[in-house]
ZAMARRO-666071 format. One record per residue: x, y, z of N, C-alpha, C in turn; residue in three letters. Coordinates in steps of 0.001 Angstrom, whole numbers, plus 500000, padded with zeros to 6 digits. Each point is the difference from the previous one (the first is absolute). Layout:
<recs>
XYZXYZXYZALA
...
</recs>
This chain:
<recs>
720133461559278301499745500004501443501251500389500788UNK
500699499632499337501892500365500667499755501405500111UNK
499638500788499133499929502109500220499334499747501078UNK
498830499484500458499114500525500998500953499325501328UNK
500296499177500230500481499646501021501871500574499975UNK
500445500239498924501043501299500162499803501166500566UNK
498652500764499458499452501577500791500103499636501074UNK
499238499340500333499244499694501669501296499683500699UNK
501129499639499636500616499500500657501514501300500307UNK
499891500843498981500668501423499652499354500332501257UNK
498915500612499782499505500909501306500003500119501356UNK
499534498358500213500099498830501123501220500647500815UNK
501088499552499454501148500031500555500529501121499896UNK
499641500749499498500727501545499551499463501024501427UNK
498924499582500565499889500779500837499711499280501651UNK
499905498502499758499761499085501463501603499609500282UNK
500785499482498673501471499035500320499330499194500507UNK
501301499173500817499629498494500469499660500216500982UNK
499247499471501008499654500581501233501350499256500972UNK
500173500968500521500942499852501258499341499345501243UNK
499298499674500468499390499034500581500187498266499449UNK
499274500252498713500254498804499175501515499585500122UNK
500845501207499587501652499109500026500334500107501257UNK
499651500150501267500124499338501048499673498792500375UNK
498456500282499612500142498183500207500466498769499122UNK
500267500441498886500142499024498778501108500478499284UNK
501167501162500205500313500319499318499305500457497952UNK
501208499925499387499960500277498658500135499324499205UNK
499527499138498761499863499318498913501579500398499741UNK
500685501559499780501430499566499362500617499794501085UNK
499945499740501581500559499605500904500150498734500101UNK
498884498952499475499870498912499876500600499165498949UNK
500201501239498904500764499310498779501407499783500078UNK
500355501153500905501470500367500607500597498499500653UNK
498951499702500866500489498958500688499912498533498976UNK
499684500253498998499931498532499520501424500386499128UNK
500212500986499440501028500084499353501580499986500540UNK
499792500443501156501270499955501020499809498224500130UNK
499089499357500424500259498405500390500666499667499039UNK
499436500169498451500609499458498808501361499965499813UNK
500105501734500503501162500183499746501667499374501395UNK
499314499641500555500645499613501611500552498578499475UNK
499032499482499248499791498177499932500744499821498720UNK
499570500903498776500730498967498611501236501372499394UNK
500677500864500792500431501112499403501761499765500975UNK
500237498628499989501540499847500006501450500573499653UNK
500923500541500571500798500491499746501205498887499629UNK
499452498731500549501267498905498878499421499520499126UNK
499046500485499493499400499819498594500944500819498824UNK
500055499249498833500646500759498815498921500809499555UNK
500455501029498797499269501275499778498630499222499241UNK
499996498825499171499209499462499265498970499415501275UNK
500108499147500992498609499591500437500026500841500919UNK
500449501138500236499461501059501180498876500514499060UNK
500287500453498670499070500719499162498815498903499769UNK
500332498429499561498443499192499852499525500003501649UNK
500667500127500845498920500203501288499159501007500138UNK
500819501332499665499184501242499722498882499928499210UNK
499773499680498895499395499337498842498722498973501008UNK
500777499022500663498662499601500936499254500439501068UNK
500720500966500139499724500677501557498561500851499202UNK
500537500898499085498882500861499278498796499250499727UNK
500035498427499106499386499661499495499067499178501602UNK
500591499609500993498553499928501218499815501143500398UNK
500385501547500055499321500613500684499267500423499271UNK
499942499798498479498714501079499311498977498821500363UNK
500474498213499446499031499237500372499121500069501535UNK
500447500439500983499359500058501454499402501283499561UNK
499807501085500159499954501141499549498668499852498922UNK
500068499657498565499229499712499037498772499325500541UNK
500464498600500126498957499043500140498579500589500957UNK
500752500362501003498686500518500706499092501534499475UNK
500883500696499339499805500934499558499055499764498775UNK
500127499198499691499094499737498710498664498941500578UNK
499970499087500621498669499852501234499534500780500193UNK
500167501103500847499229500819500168499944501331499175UNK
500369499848499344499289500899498675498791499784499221UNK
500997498430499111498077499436499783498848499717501267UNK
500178499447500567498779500244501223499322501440500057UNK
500863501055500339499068501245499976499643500428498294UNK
500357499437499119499754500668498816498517499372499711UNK
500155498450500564498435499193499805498994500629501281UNK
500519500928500814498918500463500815499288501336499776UNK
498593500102499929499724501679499705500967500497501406UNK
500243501320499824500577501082500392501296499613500484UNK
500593498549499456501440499868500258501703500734499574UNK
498988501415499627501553500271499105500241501284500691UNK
498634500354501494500268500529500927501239499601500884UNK
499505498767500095501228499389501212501437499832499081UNK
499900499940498909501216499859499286500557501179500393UNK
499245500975499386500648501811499922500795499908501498UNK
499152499407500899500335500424501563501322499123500338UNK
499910498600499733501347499693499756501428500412499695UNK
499970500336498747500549500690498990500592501765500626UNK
499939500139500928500006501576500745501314499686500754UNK
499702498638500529501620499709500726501033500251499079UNK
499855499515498496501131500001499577500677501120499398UNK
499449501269500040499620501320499391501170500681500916UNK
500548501021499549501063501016501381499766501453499396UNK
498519500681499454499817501322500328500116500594501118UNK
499432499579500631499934500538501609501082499907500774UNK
500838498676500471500948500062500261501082500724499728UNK
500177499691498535501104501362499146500118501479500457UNK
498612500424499993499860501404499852500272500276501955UNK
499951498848500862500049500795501117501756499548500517UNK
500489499189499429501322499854499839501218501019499828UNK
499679500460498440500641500775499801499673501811500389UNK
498274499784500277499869501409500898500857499951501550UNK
499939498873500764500840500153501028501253500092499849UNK
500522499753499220501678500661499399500137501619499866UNK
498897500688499493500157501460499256499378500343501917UNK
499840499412500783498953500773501323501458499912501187UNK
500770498762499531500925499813500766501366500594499861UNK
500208500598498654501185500762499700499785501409500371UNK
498681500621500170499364501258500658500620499774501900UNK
500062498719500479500695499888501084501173499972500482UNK
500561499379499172501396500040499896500767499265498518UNK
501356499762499748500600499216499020499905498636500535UNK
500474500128501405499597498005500331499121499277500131UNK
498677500778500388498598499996499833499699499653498538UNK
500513500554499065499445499905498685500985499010499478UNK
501144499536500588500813498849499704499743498505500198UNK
499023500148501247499294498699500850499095499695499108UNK
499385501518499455498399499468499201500125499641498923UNK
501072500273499121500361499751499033500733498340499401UNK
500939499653501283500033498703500238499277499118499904UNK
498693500291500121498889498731500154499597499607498523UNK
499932500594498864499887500000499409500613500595498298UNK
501924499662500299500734500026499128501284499146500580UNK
500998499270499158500524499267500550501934500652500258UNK
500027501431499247501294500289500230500080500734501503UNK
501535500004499971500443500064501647499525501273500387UNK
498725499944500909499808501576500033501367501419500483UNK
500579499135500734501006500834501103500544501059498816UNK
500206499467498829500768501249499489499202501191498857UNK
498871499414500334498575500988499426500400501697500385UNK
500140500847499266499722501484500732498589500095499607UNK
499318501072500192498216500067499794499692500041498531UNK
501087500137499321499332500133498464500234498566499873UNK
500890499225500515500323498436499725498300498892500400UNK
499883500764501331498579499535500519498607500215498801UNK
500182501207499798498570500444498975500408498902498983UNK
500876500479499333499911499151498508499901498092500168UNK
500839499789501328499382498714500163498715499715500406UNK
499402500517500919498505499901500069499345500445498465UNK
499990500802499110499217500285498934500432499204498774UNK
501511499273500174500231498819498909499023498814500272UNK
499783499658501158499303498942500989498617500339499258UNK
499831501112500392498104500223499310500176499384498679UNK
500942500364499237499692499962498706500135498499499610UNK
500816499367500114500160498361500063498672499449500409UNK
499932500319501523498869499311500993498694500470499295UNK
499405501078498696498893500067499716499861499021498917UNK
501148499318499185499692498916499585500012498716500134UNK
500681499843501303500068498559500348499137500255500908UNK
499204500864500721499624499591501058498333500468499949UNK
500096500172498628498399500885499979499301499269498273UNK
501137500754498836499319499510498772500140498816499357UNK
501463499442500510500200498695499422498816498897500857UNK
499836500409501199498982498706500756498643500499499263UNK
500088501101499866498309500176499059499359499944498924UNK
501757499709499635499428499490498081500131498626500305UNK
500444499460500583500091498204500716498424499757499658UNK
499389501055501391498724499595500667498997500261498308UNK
500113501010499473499607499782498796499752499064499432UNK
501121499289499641499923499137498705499822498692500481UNK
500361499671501535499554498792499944499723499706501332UNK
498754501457500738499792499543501055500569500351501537UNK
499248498772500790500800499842501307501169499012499649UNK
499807499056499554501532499535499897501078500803499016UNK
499933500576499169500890500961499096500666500841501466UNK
499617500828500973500700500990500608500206499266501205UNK
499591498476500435500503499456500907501354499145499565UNK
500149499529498881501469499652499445500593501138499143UNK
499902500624500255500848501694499197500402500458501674UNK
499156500127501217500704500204501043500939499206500579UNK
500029498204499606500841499009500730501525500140499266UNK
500092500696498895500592499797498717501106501395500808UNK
498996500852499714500983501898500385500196499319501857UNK
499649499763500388500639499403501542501129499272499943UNK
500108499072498914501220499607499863501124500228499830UNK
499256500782498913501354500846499392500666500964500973UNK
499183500617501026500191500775500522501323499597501398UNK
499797498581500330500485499422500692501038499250499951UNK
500045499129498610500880498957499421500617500682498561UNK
499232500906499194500582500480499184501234500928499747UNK
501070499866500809501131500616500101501273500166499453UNK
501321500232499558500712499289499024501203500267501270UNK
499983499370500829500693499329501054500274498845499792UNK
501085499375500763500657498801499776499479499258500566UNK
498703499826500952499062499769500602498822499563498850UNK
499325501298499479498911499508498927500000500089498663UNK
501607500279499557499926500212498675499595499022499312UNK
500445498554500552498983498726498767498915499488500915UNK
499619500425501470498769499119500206499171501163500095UNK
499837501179499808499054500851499792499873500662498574UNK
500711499495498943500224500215498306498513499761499368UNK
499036498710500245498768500499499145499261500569500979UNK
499869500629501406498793500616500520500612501457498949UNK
501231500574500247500470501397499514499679499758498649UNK
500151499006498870499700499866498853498489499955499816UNK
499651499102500477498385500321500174499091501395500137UNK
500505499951501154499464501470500243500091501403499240UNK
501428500061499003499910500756499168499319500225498779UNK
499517498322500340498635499850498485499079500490500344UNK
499511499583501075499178500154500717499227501500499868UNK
501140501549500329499926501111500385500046500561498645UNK
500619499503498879500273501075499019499077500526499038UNK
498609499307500315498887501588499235499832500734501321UNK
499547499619501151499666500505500778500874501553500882UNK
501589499537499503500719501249500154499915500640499015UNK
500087499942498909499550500869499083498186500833499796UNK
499178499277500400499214500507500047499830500974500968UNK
500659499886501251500282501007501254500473500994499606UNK
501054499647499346500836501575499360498824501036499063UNK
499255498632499432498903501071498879499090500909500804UNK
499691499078501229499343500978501174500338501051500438UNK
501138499960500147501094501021500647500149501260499250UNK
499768499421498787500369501222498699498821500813500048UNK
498303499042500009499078500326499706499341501293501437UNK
500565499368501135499840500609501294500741501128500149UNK
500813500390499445501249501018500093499082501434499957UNK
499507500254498566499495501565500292499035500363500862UNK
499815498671500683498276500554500716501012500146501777UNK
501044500420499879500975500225501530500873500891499226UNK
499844500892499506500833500854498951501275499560500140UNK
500202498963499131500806498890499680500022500478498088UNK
501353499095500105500687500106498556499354498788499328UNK
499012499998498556499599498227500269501041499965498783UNK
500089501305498901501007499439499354501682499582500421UNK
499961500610500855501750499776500438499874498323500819UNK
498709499865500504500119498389501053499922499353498279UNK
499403500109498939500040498975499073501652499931499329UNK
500266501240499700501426500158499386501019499684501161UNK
499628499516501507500911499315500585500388498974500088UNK
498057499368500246499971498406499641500648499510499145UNK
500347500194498722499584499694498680502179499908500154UNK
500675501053500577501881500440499337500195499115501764UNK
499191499805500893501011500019501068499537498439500855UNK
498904499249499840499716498924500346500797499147499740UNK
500411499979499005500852498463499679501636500236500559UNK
500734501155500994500740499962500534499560499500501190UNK
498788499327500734500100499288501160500522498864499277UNK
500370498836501493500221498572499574499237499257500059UNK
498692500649501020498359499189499660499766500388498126UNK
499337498985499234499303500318499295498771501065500053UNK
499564499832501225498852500591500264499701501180500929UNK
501021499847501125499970501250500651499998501406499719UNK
500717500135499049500872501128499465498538500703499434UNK
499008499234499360499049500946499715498906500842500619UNK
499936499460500941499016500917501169500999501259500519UNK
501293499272499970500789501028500604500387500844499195UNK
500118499854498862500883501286499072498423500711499559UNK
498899499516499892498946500659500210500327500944500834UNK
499600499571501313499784501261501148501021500882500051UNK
501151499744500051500888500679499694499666501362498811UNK
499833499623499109500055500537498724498379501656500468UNK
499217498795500251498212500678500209500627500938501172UNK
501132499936500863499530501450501359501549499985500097UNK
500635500262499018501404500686499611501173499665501326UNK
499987498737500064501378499436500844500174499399499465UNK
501614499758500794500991499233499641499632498488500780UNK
499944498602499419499889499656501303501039499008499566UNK
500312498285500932500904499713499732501364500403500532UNK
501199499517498967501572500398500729500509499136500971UNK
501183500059500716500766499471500737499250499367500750UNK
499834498857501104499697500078501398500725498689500314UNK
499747499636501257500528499124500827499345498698500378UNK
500579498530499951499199498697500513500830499225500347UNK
499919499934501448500914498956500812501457500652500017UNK
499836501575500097501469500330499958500610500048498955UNK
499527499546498844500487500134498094499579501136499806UNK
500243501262499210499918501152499076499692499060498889UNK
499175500411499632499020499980498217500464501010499794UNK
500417499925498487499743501391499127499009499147498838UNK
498471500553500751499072499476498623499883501587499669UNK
498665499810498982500446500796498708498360501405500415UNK
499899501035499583498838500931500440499343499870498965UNK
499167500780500952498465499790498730499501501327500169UNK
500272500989499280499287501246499623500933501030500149UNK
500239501068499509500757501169500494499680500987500303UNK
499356500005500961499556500895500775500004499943501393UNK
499637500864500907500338500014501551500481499062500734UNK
500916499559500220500246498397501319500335500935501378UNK
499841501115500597499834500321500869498682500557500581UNK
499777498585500327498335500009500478499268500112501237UNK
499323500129500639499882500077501329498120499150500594UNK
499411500543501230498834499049499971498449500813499208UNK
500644501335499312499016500408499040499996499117498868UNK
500728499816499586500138499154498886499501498361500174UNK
500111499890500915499397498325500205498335500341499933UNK
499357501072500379498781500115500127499903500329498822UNK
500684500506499314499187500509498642500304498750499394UNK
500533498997500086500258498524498691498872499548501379UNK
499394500160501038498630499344500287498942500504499468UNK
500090501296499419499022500399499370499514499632498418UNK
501516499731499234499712499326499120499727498456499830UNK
499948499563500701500001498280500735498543500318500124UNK
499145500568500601498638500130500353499125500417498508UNK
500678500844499167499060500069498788500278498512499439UNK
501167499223499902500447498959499111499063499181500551UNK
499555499665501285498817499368500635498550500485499577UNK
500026501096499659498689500623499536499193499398498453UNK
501575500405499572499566499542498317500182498318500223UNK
500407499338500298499908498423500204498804499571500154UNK
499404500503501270498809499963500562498689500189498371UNK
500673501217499439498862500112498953499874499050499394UNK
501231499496499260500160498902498927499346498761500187UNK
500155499534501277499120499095500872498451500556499890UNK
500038500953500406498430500142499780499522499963498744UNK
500452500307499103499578499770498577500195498778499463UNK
500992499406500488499628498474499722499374499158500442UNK
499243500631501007499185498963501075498475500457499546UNK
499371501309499357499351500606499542498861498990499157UNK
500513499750498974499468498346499126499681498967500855UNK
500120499541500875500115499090500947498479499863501058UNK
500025501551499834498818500433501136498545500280499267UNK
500101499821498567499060499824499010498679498740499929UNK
</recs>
């Protein structure tokens, strides 16, 4: 029943998103998670704490927000699972926590806004990457917006959908409280290096079929955008494990690899120069053609997902 209320819930959101009305009046489920995790973190995340109970607070902080988070999440799961046509309202649920739609108009307003200008495409790009835009030139902008796709299609699309898979509405409602965390508290700042240590540890358990399976997407999606699928596999495979995510590195040395850039290299956070490490050798002077064409391969990787779902939901409808 999980495939059928996965499809329904693929499509759902792939072409409605969340309604913007709705997050006016009520905001967003990860807006809401945001705020419980910032309280947590306001209340038990002490700076005259030693490194040992900053980390068991972290450790508790995680362990009530999946509990707030869970508990209800799993109520109303079984409730609609004991109701005929409850795995409608699940699917419909389940759409909040999904970012096809969002993603794809994200990083299209980056490739629409660098057609306007470099600061235009610096602003848009900001919203959704965390290095200092100011010292972006336009190939700095593309490859950060199209590293962003490639990350953000597994945290923000396949990892919540193999969640919703395997175990449901509560599986992708604590797989979203979990990647929120991390996203927030998981830092290796002197700030969250021990009270955000198991959301970032967690969460890397959490992600690591699910980034890999993205990358398999990526590979599999490649020739149908006259894409390289052998070069995205022979990228994945020599250049992933130079990120310092376990998991990032594979969506990314995918795409990279599948539409022949460079991506990755130097950049900037809080005024620090990184020298992290690239992923592919090919083009890093990119521009907002290139962001549309890694949306084009982002849209088949949604295509074939969509199938797999349908074929697993197929038996179901028997």
């Amino acid at each position: 029943m999980h495939a059928l209320t996965a499809t329904l819930a693929l499509i759902l959101e792939r072409f409605f998103g969340y309604p913007e009305a709705l997050a006016e009046r009520i905001s967003h489920p990860v807006v809401w998670i945001g705020g419980l995790i910032d309280m947590l973190d306001r209340r038990l995340n002490r700076a005259d704490l030693p490194a040992s109970a900053r980390r068991q607070r972290g450790v508790a902080a995680l362990v009530l927000l999946l509990l707030a988070v869970g508990i209800p999440a799993l109520i109303v799961g079984a409730i609609l699972r004991a109701v005929p046509g409850g795995w409608i309202i699940e699917a419909i649920l389940a759409t909040a926590l999904l970012a096809q739609k969002e993603l794809r108009r994200a990083v299209r307003e980056v490739a629409d806004a660098l057609g306007v200008s470099l600061d235009e495409g610096r602003r848009a790009v900001s919203a959704i990457v965390g290095r200092d835009p100011e010292t972006l030139d336009q190939a700095g902008v593309s490859r950060a917006a199209i590293e962003s796709l490639a990350e953000s299609t597994s945290d923000g699309v396949i990892a919540p959908l193999f969640w919703l898979l395997i175990l449901g509405l509560p599986g992708i409602a604590l797989y979203k409280a979990l990647n929120t965390a991390d996203s927030m508290i998981g830092h290796k700042t002197e700030q969250y290096l021990n009270f955000g240590w198991a959301s970032a540890r967690f969460d890397d358990l959490v992600n690591w079929i699910p980034a890999r399976l993205t990358g398999l997407l990526i590979v599999a999606a490649a020739p149908l955008v006259r894409g390289n699928g052998r070069a995205a596999w022979d990228t994945m495979l020599s250049d992933a494990k130079k990120h310092d995510s376990p998991n990032a590195g594979w969506p990314e040395a995918a795409m990279a690899g599948a539409l022949g850039f460079a991506l990755g290299g130097p950049r900037a956070y809080d005024g620090e120069m990184l020298d992290l490490p690239q992923f592919g050798g090919g083009r890093a002077d990119l521009g907002p053609d290139d962001i549309r064409r890694s949306l084009k391969l982002y849209g088949v990787v949604l295509n074939i997902t969509l199938g797999i779902c349908l074929a697993m939901a197929i038996p179901a409808l028997r």
